[in-house]
C-alpha positions in Angstrom: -21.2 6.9 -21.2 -19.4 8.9 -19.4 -22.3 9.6 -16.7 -22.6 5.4 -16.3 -18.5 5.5 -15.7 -18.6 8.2 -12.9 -22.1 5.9 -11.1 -19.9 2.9 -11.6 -17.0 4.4 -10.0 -18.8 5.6 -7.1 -20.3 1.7 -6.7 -16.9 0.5 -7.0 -15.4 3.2 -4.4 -18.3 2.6 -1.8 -17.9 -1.6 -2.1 -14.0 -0.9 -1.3 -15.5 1.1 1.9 -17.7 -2.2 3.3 -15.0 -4.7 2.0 -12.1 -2.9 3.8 -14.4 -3.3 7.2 -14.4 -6.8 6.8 -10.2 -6.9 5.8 -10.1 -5.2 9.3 -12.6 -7.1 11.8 -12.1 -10.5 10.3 -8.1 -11.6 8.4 -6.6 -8.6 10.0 -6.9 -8.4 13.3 -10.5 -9.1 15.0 -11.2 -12.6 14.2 -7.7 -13.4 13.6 -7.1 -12.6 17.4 -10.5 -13.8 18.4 -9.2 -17.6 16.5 -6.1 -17.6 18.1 -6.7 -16.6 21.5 -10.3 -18.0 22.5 -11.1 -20.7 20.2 -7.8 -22.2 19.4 -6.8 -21.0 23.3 -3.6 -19.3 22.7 -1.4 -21.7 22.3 1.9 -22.6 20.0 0.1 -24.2 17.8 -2.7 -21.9 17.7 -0.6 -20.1 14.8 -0.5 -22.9 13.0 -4.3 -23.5 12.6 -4.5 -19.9 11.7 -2.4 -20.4 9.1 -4.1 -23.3 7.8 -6.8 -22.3 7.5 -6.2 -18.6 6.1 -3.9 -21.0 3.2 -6.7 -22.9 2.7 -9.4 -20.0 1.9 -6.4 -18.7 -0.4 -5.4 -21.5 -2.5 -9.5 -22.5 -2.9 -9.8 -18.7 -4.1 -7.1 -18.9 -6.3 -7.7 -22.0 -8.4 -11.2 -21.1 -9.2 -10.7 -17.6 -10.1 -9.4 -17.8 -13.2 -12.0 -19.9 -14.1 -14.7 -17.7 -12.6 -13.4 -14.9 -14.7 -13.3 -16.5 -17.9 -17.2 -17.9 -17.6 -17.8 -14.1 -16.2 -16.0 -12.9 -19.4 -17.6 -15.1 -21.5 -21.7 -15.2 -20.5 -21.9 -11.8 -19.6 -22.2 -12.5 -15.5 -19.8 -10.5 -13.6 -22.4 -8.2 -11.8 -24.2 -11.3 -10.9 -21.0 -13.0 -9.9 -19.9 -10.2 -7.8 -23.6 -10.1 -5.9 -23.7 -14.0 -5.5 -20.2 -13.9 -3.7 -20.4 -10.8 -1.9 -23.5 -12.1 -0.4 -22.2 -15.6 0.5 -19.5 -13.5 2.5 -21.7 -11.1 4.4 -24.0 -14.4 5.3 -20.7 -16.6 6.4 -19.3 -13.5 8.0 -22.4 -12.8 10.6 -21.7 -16.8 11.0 -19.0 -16.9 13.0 -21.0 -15.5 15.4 -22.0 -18.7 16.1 -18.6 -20.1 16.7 -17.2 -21.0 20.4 -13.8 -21.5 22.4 -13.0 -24.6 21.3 -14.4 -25.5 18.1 -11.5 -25.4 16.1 -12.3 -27.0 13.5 -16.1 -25.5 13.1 -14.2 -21.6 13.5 -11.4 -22.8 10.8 -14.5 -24.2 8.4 -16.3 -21.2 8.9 -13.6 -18.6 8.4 -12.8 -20.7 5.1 -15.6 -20.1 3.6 -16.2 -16.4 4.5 -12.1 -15.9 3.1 -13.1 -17.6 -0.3 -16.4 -15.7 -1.0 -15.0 -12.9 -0.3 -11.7 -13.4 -2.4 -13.6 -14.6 -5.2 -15.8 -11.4 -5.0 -13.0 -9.1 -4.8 -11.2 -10.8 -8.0 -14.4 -9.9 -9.8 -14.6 -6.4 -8.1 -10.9 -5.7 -9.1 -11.7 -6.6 -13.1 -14.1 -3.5 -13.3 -11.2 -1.2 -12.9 -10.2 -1.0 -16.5 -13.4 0.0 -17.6 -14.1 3.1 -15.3 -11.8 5.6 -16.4 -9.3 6.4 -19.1 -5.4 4.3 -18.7 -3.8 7.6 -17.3 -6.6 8.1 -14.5 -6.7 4.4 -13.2 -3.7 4.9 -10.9 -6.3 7.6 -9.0 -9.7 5.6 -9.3 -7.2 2.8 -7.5 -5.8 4.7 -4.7 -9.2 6.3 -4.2 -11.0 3.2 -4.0 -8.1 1.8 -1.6 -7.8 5.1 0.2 -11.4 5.6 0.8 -11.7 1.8 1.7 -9.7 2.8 5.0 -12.6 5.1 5.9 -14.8 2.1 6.3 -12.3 0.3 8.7 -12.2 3.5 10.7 -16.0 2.9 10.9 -16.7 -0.4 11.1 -14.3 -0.4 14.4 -16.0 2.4 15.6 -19.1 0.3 15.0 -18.0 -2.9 16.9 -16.3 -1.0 19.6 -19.0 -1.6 22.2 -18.7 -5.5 21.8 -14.3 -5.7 21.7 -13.4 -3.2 24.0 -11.2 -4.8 26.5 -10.2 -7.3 24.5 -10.8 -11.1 23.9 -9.3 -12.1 26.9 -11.4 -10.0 28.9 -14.5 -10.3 27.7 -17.5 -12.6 27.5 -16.4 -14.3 24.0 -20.6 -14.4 23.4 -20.1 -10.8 23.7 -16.8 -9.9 21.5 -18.3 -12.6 18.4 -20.9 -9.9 18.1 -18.6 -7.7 16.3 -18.3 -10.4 13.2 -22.8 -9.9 13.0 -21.9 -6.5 12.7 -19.2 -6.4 10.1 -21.2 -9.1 8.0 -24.2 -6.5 8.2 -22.1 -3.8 7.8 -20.4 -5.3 4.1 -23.7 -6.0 3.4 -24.7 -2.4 3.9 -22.1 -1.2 1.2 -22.3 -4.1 -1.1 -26.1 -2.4 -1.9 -25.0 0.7 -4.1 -24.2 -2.4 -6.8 -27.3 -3.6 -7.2 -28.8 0.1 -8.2 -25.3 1.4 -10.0 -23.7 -0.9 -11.7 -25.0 -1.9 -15.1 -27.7 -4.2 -14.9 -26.6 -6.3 -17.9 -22.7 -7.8 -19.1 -22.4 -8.3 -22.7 -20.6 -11.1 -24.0 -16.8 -11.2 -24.7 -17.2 -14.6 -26.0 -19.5 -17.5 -26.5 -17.9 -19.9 -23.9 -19.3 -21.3 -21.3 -18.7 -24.4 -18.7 -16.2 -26.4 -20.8 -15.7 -23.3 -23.1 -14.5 -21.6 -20.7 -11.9 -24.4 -19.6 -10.9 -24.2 -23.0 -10.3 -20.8 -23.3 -8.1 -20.6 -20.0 -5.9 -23.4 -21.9 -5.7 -21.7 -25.0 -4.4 -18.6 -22.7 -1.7 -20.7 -20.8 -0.4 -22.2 -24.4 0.2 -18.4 -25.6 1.6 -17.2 -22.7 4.7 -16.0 -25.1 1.8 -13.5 -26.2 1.5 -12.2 -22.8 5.2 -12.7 -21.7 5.4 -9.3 -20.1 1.7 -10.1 -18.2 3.0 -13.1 -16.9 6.2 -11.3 -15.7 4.6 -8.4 -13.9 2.7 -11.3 -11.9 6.0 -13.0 -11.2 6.7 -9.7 -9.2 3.0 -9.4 -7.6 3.8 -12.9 -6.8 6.3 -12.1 -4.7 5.8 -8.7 -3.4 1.8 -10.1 -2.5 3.4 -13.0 -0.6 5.5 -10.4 2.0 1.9 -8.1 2.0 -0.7 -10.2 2.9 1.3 -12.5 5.4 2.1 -9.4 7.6 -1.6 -8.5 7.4 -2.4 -12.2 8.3 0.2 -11.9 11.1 0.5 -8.2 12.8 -2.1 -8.9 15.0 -0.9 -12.0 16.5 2.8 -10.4 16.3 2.1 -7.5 18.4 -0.1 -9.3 20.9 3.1 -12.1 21.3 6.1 -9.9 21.5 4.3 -6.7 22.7 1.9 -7.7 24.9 -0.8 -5.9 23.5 -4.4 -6.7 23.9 -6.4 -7.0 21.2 -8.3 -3.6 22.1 -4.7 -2.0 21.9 -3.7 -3.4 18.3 -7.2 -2.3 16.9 -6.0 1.5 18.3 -2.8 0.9 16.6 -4.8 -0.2 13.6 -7.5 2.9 13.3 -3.9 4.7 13.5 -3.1 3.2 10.8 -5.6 3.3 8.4 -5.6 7.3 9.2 -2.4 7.2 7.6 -3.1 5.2 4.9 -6.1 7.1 3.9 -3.9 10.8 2.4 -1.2 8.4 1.6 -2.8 5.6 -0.7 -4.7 8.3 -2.6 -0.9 10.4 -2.3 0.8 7.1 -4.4 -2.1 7.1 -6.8 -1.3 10.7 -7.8 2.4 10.5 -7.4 1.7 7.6 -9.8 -0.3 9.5 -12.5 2.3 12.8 -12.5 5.6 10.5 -11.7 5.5 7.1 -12.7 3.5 4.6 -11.0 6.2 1.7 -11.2 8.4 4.5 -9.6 5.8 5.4 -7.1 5.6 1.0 -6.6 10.1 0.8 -6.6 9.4 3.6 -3.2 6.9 1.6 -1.6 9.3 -1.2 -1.6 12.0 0.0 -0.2 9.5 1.3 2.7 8.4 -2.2 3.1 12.3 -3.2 3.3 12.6 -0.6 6.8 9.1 -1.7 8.3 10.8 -5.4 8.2 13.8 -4.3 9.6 11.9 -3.0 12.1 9.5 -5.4 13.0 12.4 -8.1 13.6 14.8 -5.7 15.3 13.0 -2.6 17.3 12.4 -3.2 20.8 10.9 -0.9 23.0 7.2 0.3 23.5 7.5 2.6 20.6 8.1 0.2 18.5 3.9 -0.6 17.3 3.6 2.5 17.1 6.2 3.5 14.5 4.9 0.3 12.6 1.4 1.0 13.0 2.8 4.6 11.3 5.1 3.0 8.2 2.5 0.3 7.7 0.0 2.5 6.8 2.0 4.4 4.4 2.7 1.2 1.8 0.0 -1.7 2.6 -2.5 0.2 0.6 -0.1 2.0 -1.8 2.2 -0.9 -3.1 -1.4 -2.9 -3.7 -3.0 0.0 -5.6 -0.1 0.5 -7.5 -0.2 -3.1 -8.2 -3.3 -3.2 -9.2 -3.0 -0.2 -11.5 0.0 -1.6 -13.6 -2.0 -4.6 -14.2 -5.4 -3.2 -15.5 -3.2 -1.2 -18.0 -1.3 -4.1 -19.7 -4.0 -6.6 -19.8 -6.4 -7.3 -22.9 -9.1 -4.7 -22.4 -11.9 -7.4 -23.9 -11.0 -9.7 -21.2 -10.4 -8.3 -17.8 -11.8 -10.4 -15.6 -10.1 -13.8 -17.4 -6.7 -11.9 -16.5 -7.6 -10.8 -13.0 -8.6 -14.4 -12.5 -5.1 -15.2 -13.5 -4.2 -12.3 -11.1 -6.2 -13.7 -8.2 -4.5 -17.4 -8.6 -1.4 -15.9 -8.3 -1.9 -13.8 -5.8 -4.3 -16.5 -3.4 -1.5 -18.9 -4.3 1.2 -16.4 -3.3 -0.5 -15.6 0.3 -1.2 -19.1 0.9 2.8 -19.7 0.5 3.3 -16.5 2.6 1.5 -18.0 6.1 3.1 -21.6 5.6 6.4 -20.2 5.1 5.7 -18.2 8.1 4.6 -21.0 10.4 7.6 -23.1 9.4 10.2 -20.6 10.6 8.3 -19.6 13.3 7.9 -23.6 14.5 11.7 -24.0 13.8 13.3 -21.1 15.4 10.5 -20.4 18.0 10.8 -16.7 16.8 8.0 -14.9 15.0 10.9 -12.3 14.7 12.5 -14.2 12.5 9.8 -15.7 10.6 8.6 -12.2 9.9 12.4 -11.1 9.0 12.4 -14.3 6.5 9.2 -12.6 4.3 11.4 -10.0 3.1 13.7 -11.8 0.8 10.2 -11.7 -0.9 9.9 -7.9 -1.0 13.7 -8.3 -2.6 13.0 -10.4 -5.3 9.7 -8.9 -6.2 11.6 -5.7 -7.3 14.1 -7.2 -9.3 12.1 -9.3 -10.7 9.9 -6.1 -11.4 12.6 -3.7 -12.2 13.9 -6.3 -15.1 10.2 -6.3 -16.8 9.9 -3.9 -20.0 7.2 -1.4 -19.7 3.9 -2.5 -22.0 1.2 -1.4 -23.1 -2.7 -2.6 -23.1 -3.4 -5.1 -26.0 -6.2 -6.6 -27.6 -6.7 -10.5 -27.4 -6.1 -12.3 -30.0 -9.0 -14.9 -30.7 -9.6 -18.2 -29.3 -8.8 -21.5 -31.1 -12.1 -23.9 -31.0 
């Protein structure tokens, strides 16, 4: 048993390392740029199909999640699940490749559907955690598998360096779209160790299938008093996801408008970044495991409150730098943490049901994260203050958070017919 844990965790360690490429070269900060500056050409409203589409790919991923888990749950098929998606996003990845300046909507459809595989994947990926190690280890599996993840960024930039360097401004857009072949190859690459690691066959939680499984995800939502705490801790991920993954979304985009950077220059930044976040993700896991992890989670916050502050105040060309610096000590950390608490206080026969519920949450939480973002950036004009606006969510999140009792792991209680 315990040999099958440690080859699992290693699986689930080396998928974090391919998946985190992708994160980089596509949401974060290649394609991302690539969208808005060649095929949506730069413009005001450029944003604005960016954020369409990346709300899009998140509420899609979110509503079928939870239904994904519970069929995964109850057939048996979350290694198969996890190969089918992971597959659809390497394949729709190495796609946009094939997408020019101009084709707007074809880039937005594309991206769409790369974002959802991959989300759907990743909510599968994340419901093995409670299974490869004992409760008081998780919060180091976590930051290891976040940590490491960063290692594969550093790579796969390294990798497409040769097709983005000078930026997609300067360069032959045939050229720079290379880099997404690469990164879709390059996933692909890492995704492999699951097919020869992981267990080869899921048994059963419980007999449901296709309208079972419907049923089972109602039977959940009419007990939530059963897992009142559950559904408070994701009131709190709710909120502190929303602030995360829209300054992800956006950092790119914000340097390269009120910095001037070029994309080459914000990748830098980036591989700067993920350095840091490498000692320090795996540093909050521990401090986690000998502290307190919702400790370890309260500091991250407060981080996340000056690297705000920042962002809409500092001026100066030392300003991306110091982000590029902060950023890299929370993004991974807070998320680990996150993810941590969670596989600790759901019921340990039905993880990837609850981490379903956790993806619709958090999808539906980033999708609300962009809108809101493109709203106060099309009123005010100011991505300063649209980015200043997500931290009332950062706020909220940790009283919500600091108000929720600590729990412990339960088992489910049966299914009604």
């Amino acid at each position: 048993m315990a040999t099958v844990r440690k080859l699992g965790a290693t699986a689930w360690v080396v998928y974090g390392v391919g998946s985190s490429g992708y994160v980089l070269m596509i949401p974060v900060i290649g394609y991302a740029t690539y969208f808005h500056t060649q095929i949506a050409g730069g413009g005001p409203e450029a944003a604005t199909y960016w954020a369409v589409a990346v709300a899009c790919a998140l509420l899609v991923a979110g509503l079928v999640a939870p239904f994904l888990g519970a069929f995964a749950d109850g057939r048996g098929k979350r290694r198969q699940g996890l190969l089918l998606f992971t597959a659809l996003a390497c394949i729709s990845t190495a796609a946009l490749t094939l997408v020019r300046p101009g084709e707007i909507v074809a880039g937005m459809a594309v991206f769409i559907a790369a974002h959802t595989a991959f989300l759907l994947a990743k909510a599968i990926y994340d419901s093995y955690l409670p299974a490869l190690g004992a409760p008081s280890s998780l919060s180091v599996i976590s930051g290891l598998g976040w940590g490491l993840g960063y290692l594969g960024s550093v790579v796969c930039f390294f990798l497409c360096l040769p097709f983005i360097e000078g930026g997609a401004e300067n360069i032959d857009p045939a050229t720079f779209s290379l880099s997404f072949l690469v990164t879709g190859v390059f996933f692909a690459c890492f995704s492999l160790p699951l097919v020869f690691l992981f267990p080869r066959d899921d048994i059963p939680v419980r007999n449901i299938a296709g309208p079972g499984a419907f049923q089972r995800l109602r039977t959940t939502l009419a007990q939530w008093r059963q897992h009142r705490e559950i559904l408070h801790f994701l009131l709190a991920f709710y909120l502190i996801n929303d602030a995360v993954v829209t300054i992800l979304f956006f950092i790119g985009i914000f340097f390269k408008t009120n910095f001037g950077l070029s994309v080459e220059e914000i990748l830098k930044l980036t591989l700067l970044f993920f350095l840091v976040g490498i000692p320090a993700t795996i540093g909050f896991g521990w401090l986690g495991r000998v502290w307190s992890e919702r400790g370890a989670l309260f500091v991250t916050l407060l981080i996340w409150l000056i690297l705000i502050a920042i962002m809409a105040l500092g001026h100066g060309e030392s300003v991306p730098l110091i982000v590029a610096i902060i950023a890299g000590l929370v993004i991974g950390s807070s998320q680990s943490l996150c993810r941590s608490i969670y596989a600790q206080i759901i019921p340990a026969d039905r993880s990837s049901e609850f981490f379903g519920f956790n993806a619709l949450v958090g999808r539906a939480s980033a999708a609300l994260g962009p809108l809101v973002f493109g709203v106060v950036n099309a009123a005010t004009g100011s991505q300063r203050m649209a980015m200043a606006s997500i931290g009332g969510f950062i706020v909220l999140g940790g009283l919500v958070l600091a108000y929720q009792r600590p729990t412990q792991r339960s088992q489910s209680q049966p299914a009604s017919a």
